[in-house]
C-alpha positions in Angstrom: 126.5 81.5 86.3 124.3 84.0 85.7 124.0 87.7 86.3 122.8 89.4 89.3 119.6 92.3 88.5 121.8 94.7 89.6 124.5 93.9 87.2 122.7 93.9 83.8 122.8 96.2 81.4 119.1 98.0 80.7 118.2 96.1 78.4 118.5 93.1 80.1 116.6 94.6 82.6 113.7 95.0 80.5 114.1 91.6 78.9 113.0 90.1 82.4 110.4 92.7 83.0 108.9 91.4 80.1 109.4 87.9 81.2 108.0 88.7 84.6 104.8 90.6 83.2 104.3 87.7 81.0 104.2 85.6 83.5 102.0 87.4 86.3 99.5 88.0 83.3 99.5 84.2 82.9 99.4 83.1 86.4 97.1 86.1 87.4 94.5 83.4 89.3 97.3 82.4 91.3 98.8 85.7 92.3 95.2 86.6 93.7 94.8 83.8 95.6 98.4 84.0 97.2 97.6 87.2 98.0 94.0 86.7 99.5 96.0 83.6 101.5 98.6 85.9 102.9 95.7 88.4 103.9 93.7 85.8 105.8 96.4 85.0 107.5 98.1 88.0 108.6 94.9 90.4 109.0 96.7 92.0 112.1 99.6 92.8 109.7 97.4 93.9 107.1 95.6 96.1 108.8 98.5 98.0 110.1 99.7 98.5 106.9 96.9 100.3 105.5 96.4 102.1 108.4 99.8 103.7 108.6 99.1 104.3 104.6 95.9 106.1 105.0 98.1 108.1 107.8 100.9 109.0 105.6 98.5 109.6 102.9 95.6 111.4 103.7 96.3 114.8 101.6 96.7 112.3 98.4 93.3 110.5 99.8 91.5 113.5 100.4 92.4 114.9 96.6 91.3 111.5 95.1 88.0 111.4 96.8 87.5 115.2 95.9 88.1 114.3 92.1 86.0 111.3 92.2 83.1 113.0 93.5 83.4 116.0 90.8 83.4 113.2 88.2 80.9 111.4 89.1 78.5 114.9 90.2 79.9 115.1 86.2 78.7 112.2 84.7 75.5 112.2 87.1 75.0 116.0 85.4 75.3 114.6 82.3 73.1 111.7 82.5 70.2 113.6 83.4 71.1 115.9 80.6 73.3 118.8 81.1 70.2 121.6 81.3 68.4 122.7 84.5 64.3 121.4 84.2 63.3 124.8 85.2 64.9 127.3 83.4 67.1 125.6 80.8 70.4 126.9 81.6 73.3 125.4 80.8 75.6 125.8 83.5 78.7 124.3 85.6 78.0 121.0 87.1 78.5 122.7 90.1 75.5 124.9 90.5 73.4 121.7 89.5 71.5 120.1 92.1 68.9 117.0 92.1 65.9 117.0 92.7 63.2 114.4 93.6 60.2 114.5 92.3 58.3 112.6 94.5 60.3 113.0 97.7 58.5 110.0 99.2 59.6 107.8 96.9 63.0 109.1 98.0 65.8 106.7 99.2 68.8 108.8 99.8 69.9 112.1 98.4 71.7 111.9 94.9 74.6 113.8 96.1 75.0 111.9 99.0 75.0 108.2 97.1 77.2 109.6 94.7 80.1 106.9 96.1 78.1 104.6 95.6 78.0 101.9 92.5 76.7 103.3 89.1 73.6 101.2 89.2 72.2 102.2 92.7 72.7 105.9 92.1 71.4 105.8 88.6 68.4 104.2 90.1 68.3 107.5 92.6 68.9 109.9 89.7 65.7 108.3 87.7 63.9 109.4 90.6 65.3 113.1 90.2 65.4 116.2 87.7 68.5 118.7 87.1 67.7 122.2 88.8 70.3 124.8 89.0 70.5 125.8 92.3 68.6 128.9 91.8 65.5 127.0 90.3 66.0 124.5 93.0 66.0 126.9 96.0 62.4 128.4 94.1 61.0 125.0 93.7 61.0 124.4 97.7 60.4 127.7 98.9 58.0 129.4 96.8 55.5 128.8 98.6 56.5 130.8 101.4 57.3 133.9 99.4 53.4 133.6 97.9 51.1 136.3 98.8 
């Protein structure tokens, strides 16, 4: 007869994690559509669920989607090249602010789409150069300072 989990040794623990892993890797294509079945199926149940998550979790959530901006404000920075247009500086990628160049042409503000996928907000960055926030404020109201 065999051994119950909770009698084996360690290392006969890992010997069927191993087994297990193997296996899910293998049958990945059925583990996803068991679990999109149960879903379908019990959308009430499911929804629950993550609701009472996103209740019980919401200073981990609001962390995440704090860090996810900064990197991608980070890698939207560095795409466009790390410098402000106007002066040249070199600073951190939070004085940096996008601007449009033709604000016509513009579709949604950078750092507002920055949740969005890669593609669709580099297509709004292409439309954009990197002002520090200084340069940017002196870009829009320059005019009105003008004598």
């Amino acid at each position: 007869m065999a051994k119950l989990f909770k009698d084996m040794t360690q290392e006969e623990k890992d010997k069927v994690y191993a087994r297990t892993e193997r296996y899910r890797k293998k049958n990945m294509g059925l583990y996803a559509k068991s679990s999109l079945n149960y879903y379908h199926n019990n959308k009430e149940k499911c929804a629950l669920k993550a609701k009472l998550w996103r209740e019980n979790n919401r200073d981990y959530i609001r962390t995440k989607q704090r860090l996810d901006k900064r990197k991608r404000k980070e890698e939207a920075v560095f795409y466009l090249g790390g410098t402000c247009a106007e002066c040249g500086g070199e600073f951190h990628p939070s004085i940096f602010e996008f601007h449009h160049k033709e604000p016509q042409n513009k579709h949604k503000d950078p750092s507002k789409c920055l949740s969005l996928s890669k593609s669709k907000l580099r297509v709004e960055l292409d439309k954009c150069i990197l002002l520090c926030a200084n340069c940017h404020r002196l870009v829009h109201h320059k005019e009105n300072y003008d004598n």
